[in-house]
MARBA-3410 file (N, C-alpha, C, O; in Angstrom, 1 decimal):
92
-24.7,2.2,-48.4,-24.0,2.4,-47.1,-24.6,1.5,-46.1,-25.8,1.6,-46.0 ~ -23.9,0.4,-45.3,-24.5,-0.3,-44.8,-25.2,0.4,-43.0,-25.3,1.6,-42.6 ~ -25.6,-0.5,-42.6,-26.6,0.4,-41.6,-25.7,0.5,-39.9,-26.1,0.9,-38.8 ~ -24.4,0.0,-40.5,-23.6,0.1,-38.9,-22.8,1.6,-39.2,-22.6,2.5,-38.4 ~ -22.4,1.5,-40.7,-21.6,2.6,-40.7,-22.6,3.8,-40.5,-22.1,4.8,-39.9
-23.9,3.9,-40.9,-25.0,4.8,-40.8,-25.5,5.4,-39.4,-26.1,6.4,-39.2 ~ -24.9,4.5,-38.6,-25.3,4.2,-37.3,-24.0,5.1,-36.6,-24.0,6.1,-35.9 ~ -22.9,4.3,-36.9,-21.9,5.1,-36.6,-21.8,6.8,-37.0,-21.6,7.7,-36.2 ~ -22.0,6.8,-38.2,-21.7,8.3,-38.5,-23.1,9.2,-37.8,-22.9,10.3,-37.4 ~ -23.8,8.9,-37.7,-24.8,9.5,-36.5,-24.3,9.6,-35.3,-24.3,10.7,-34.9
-23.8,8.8,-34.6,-23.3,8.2,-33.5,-22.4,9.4,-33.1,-22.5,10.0,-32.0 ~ -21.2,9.8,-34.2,-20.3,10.7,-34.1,-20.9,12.2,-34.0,-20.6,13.1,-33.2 ~ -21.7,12.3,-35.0,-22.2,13.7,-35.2,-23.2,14.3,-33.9,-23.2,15.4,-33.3 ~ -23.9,13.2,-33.7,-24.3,13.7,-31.8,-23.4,13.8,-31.0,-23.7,14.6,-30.1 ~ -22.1,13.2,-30.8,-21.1,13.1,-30.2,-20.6,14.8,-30.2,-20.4,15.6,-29.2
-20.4,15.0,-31.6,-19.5,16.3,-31.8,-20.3,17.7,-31.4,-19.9,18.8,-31.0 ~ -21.9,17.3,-31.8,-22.7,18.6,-31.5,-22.6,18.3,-29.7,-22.1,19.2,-29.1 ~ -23.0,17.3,-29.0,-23.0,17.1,-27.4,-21.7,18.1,-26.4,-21.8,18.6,-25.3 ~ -20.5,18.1,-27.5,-19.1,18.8,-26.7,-19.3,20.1,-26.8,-18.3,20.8,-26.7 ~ -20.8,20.8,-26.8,-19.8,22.6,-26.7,-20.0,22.8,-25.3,-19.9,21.9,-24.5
-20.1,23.8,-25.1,-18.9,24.3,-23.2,-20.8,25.1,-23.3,-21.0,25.9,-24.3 ~ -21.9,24.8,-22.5,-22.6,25.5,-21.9,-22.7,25.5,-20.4,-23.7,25.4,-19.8 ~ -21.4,25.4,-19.9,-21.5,26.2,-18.2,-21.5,27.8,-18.3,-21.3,28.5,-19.3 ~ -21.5,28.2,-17.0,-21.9,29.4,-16.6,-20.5,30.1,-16.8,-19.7,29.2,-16.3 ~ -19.9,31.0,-17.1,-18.7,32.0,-16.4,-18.1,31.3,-15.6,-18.9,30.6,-15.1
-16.8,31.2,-15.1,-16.0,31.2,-13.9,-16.5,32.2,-13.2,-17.2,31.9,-12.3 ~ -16.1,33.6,-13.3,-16.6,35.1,-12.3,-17.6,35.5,-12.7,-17.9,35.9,-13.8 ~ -18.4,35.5,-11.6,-19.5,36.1,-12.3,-19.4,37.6,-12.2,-19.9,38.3,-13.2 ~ -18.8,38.1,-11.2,-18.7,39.3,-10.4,-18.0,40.3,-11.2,-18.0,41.5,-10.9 ~ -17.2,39.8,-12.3,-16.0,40.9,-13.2,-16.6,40.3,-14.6,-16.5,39.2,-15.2
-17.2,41.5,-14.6,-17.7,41.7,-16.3,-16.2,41.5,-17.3,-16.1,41.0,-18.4 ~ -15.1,42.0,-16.7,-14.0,41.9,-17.8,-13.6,40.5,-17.8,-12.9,40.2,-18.8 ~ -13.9,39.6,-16.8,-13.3,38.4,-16.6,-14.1,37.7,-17.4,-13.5,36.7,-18.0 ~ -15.6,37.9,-17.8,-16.4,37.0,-18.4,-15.8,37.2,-19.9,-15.3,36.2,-20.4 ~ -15.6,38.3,-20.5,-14.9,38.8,-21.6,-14.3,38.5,-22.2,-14.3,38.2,-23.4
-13.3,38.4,-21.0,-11.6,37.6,-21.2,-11.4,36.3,-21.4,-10.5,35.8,-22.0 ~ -12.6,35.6,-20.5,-12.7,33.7,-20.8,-13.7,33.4,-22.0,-13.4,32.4,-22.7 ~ -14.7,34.2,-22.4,-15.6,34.0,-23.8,-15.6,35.5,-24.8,-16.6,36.3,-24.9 ~ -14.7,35.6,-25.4,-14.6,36.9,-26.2,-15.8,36.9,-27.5,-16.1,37.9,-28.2 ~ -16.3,35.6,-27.4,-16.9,35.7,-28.5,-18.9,36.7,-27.9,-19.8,37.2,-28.6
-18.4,36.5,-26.5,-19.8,37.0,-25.6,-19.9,38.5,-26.4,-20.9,38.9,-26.8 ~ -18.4,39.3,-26.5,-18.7,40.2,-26.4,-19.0,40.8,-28.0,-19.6,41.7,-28.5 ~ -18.6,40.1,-28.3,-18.6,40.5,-30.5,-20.8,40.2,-30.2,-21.7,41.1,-30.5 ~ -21.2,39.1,-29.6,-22.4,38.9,-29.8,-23.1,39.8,-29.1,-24.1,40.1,-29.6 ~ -22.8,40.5,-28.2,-23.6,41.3,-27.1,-23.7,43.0,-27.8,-24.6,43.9,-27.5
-22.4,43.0,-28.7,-22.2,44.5,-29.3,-23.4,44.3,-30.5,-24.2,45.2,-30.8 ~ -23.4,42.9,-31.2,-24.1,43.3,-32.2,-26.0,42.7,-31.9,-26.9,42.6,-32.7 ~ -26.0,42.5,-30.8,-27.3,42.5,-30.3,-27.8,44.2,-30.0,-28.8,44.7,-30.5 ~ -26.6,44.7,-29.1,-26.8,46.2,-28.9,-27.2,46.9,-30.4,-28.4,47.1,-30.4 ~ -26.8,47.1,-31.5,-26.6,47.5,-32.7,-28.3,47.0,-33.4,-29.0,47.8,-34.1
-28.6,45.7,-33.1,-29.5,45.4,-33.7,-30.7,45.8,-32.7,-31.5,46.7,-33.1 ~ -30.9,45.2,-31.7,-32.3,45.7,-30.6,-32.1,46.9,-29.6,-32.9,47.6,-29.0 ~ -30.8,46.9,-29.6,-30.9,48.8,-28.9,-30.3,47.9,-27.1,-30.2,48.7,-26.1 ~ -30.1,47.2,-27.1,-30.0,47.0,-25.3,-28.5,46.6,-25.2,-27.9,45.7,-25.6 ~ -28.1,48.1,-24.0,-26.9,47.6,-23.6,-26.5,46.6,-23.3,-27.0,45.5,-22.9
-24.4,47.0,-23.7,-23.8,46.1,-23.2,-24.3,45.4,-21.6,-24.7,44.3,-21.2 ~ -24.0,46.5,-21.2,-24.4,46.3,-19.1,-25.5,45.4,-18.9,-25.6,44.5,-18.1 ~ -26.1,46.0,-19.6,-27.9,45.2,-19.2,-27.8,43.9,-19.5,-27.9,43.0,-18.6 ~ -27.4,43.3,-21.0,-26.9,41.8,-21.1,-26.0,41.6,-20.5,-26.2,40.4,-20.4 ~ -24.7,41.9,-19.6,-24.5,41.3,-18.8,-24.6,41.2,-17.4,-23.9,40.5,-16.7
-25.7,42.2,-16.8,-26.5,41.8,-16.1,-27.1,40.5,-16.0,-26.9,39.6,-15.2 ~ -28.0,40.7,-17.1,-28.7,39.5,-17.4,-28.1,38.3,-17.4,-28.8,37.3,-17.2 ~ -26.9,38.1,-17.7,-26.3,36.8,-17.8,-25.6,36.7,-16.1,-25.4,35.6,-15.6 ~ -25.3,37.9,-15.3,-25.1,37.4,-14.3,-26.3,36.9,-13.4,-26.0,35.9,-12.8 ~ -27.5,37.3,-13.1,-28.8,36.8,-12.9,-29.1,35.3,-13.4,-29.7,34.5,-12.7
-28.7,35.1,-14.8,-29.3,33.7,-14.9,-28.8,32.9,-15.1,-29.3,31.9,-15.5 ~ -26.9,33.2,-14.7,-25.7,32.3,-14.6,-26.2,31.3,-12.9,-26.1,30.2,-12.6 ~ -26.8,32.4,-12.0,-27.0,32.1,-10.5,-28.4,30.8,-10.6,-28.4,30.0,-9.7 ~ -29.0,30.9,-11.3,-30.3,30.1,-11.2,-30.2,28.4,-10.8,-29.4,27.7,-11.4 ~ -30.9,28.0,-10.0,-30.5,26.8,-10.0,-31.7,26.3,-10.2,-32.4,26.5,-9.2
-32.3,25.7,-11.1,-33.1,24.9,-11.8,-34.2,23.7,-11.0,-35.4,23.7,-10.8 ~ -33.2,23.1,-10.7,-33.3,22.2,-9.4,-33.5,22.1,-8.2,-33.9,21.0,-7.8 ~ -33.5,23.1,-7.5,-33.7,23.4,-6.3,-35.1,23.2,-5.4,-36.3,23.5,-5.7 ~ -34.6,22.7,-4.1,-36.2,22.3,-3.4,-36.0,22.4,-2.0,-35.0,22.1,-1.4 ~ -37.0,22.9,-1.5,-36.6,23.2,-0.1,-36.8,22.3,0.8,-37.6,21.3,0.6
-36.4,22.5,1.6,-35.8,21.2,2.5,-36.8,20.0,3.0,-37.9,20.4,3.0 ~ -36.7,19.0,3.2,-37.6,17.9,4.1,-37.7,18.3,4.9,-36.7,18.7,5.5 ~ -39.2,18.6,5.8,-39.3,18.1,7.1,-39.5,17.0,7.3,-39.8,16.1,6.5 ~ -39.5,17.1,9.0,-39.2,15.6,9.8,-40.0,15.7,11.1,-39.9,16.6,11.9 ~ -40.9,14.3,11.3,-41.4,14.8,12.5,-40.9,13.5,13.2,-40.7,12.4,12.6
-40.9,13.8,14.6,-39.7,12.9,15.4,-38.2,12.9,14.9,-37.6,11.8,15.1 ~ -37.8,13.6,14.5,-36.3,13.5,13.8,-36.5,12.7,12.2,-35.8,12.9,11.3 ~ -37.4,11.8,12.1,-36.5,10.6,11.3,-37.8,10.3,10.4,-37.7,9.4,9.6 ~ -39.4,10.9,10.5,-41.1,10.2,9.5,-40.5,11.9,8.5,-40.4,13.0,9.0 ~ -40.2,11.5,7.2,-40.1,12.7,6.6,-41.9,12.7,6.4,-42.6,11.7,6.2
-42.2,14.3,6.4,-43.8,14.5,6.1,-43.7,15.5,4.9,-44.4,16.5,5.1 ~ -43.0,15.5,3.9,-42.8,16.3,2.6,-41.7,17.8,2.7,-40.9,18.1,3.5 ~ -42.1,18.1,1.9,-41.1,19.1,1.2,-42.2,20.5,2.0,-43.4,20.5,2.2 ~ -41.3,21.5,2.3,-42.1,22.3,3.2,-42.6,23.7,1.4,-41.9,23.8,0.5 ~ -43.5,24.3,1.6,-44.2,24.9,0.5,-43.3,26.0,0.5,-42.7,26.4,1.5
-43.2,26.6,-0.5,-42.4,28.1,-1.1,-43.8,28.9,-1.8,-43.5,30.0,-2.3 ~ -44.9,28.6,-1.8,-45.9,29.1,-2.6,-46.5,30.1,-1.3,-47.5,30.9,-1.4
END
């Protein structure tokens, strides 16, 4: 097999695993709405209940809690005279 096609068929296979859907819910707010847009949440969430004991509710609690998280987040610049930024103000 030469080393383009090798390259290629790699190429594809990261390609195809890179496309699944990990955003958050549309609603976060309507447990039936999360349901109704990923059905597959709910076959996984019954047989999690079945296997470790924890409600439906609680996992989707939990998923509405860590659908909200923003990863990224930093609290604002200050500025002294309007315009010398002097860092990122502390959250600690």
């Amino acid at each position: 097999m030469s080393r383009h096609l090798r390259s290629l068929i790699f190429f594809l296979l990261v390609a195809a695993c890179s496309s699944s859907n990990f955003s958050a819910p549309r609603n976060l707010d309507n447990a039936c709405s999360i349901v109704k847009e990923r059905p597959a949440y709910l076959k996984a969430m019954k047989r999690a209940e079945r296997k470790w004991g924890v409600p439906v509710p609680v996992q989707m609690a939990i998923i509405y809690q860590e659908s909200k998280f923003i990863g990224n987040n930093r609290t604002p610049i200050q500025y002294k005279l309007g315009v010398i930024p002097m860092g990122r103000q502390s959250s600690a």
